[in-house]
N, C-alpha and C positions, 0 to 999 in steps of 0.2 A: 485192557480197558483203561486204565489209570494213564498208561501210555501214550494212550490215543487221544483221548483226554486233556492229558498239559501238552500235546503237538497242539491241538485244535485250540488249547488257551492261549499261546504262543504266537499260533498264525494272527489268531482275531489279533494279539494284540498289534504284532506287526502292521496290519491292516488299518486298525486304527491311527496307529502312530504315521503312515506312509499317508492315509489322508490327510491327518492333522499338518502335517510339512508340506504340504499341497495346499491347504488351505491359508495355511498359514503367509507363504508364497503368496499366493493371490491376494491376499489383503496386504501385503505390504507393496505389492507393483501399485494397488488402487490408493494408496497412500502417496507411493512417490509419485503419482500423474498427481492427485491432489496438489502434492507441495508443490510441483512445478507451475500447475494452473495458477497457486496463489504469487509464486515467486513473478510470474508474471505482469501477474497484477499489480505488483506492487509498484515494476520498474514501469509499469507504464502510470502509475501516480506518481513517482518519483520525479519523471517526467514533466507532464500537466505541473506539479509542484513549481519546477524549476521554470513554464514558462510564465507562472503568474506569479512568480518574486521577479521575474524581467519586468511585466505590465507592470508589476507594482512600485518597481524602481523607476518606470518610464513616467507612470500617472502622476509619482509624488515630486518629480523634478520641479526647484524653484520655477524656472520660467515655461513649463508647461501650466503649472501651476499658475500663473502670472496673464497668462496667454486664456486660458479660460473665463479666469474671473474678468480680462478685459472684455473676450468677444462674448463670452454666452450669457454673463451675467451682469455685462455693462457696468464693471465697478470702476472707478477712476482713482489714481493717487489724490489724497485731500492736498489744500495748498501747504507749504511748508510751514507759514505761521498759523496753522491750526491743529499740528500733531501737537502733542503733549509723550510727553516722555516720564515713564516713572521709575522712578532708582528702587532697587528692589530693596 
């Protein structure tokens, strides 16, 4: 009886532990899809990043720069004898 007994504590345990590595398994594939879903994502910000430091390099150009404030906002150079210059 004792016999039969620690076989049958043995199995259970087996049985636990061959779940547990089974489970264990599945949560870690549902982890690596995770990291990949995020790694994704990233490189597609990475992305997007990279093309709005372009726009942003294209926007802040002197003569784009120069080209706006002449046509959309009508500003003109003042005459030469009426800048003022200040020495820092």
């Amino acid at each position: 009886m004792a016999r039969f007994l620690g076989i049958s504590l043995l199995v259970s345990a087996l049985l636990v532990s061959a779940l547990m590595v089974i489970y264990k398994k599945y949560n870690s594939r549902l982890i690596f899809i995770e990291i990949q879903k995020q790694e994704k994502a990233l490189d597609q910000y990475e992305v997007a990043w990279g093309q709005l430091q372009l726009e942003l390099t294209t926007l802040a150009e002197q003569n784009r720069v120069e080209q706006v404030a002449r046509e959309q906002l009508k500003l003109t150079m003042p005459a030469r004898e009426k800048i003022i210059y200040i020495k820092p």
